[in-house]
C-alpha positions in Angstrom: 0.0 0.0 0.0 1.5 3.5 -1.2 0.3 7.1 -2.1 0.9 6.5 -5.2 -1.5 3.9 -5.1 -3.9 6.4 -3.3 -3.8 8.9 -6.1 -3.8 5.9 -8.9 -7.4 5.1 -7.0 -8.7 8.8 -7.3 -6.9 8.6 -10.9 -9.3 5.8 -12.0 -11.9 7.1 -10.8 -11.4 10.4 -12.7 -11.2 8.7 -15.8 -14.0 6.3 -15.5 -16.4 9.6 -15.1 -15.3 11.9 -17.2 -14.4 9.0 -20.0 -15.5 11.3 -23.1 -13.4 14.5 -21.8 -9.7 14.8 -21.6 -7.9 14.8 -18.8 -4.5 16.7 -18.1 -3.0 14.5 -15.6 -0.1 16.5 -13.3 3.4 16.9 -15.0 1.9 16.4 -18.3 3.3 19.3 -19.4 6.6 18.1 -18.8 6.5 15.6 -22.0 8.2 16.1 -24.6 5.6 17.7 -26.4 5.3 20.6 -24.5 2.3 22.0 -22.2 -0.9 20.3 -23.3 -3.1 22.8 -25.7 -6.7 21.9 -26.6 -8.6 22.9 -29.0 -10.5 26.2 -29.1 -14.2 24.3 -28.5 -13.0 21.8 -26.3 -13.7 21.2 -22.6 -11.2 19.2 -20.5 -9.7 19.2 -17.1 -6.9 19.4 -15.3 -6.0 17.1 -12.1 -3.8 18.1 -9.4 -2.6 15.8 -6.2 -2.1 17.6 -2.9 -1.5 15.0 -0.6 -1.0 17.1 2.8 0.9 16.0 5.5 0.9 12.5 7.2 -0.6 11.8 11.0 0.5 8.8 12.9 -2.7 6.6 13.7 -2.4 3.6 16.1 -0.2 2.0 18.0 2.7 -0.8 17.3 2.4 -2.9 14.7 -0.6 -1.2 13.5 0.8 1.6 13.0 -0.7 3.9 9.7 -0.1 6.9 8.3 -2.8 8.9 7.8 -2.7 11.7 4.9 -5.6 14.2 4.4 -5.4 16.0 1.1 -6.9 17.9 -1.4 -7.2 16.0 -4.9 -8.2 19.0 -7.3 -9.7 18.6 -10.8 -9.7 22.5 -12.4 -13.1 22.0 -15.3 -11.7 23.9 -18.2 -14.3 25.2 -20.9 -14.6 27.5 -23.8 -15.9 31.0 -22.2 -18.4 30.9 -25.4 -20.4 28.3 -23.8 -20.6 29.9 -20.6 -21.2 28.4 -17.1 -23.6 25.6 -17.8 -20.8 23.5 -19.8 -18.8 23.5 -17.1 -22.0 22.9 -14.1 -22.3 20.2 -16.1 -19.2 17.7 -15.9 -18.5 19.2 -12.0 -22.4 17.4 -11.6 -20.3 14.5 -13.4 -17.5 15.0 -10.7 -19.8 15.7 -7.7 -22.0 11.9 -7.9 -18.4 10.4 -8.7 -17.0 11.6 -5.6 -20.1 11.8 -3.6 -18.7 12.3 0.8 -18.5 9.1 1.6 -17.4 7.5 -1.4 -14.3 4.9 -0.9 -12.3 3.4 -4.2 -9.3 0.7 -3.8 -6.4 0.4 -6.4 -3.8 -2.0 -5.2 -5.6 -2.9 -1.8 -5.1 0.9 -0.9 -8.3 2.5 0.0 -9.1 6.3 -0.4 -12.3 7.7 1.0 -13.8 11.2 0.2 -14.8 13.6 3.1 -15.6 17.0 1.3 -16.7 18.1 -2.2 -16.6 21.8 -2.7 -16.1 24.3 -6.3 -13.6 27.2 -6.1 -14.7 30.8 -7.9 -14.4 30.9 -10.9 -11.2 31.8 -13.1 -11.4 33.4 -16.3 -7.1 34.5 -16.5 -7.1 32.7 -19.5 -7.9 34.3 -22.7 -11.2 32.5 -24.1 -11.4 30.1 -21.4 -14.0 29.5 -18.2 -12.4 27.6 -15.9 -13.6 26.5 -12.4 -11.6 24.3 -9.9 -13.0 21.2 -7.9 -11.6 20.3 -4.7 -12.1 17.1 -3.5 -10.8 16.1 0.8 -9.7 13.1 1.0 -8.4 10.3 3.5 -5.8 7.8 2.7 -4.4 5.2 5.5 -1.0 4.5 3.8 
């Protein structure tokens, strides 16, 4: 069990939602190719990992670390389409990662505690773009 594995759970997750939208995973724009540019109609995300800082839980043998981070998806759409493109796939993100929710990748379990939307950013030329912030629990 890892954090990697952690965010690999969250990862899946993500993709299995928002299967028919890109998704800029973290350091992607450390390819080769460059920073990732879509197209001038497309809507996509970004995902970020913000793990936090780990807590000591139990005792002995049992002993766990316990990290309480932010995972953040940032819903990128064309500003031409307005709010309602982008309401809809955080409604996408917001049954997917429902409080409560608990996915496994490699036996490594992450729960999700909070679901809440940032303002919204519009710093980019032509774009709307609005970020998600999902609290999470990981016992690594």
């Amino acid at each position: 069990m890892s954090l990697i594995d952690a965010e690999s759970a969250l990862n899946v997750l993500l993709a299995s939602t928002l299967s028919g939208y890109n998704i800029v995973f973290e350091n992607m724009g450390d390819s080769e190719t460059g920073p990732y540019e879509p197209a001038v109609d497309e809507t996509y995300v970004e995902q970020n990992w913000l793990p936090g800082r780990p807590v000591v839980i139990g005792y002995g043998e049992c002993t766990k670390q316990r990290y309480l981070g932010i995972y953040q998806v940032t819903v990128s759409t064309p500003a031409y389409k307005g709010k309602k493109a982008s309401d809809d796939v955080i409604a996408l993100l917001e049954t997917a990662f429902d409080i409560g929710t608990a996915v496994s990748y490699n036996s490594q379990t992450v729960r999700c505690r909070e679901f809440y939307t940032g303002p919204p950013d519009r710093s980019q030329p032509g774009r709307f773009r609005v970020p998600v912030n999902i609290r999470f629990q990981a016992d690594v």
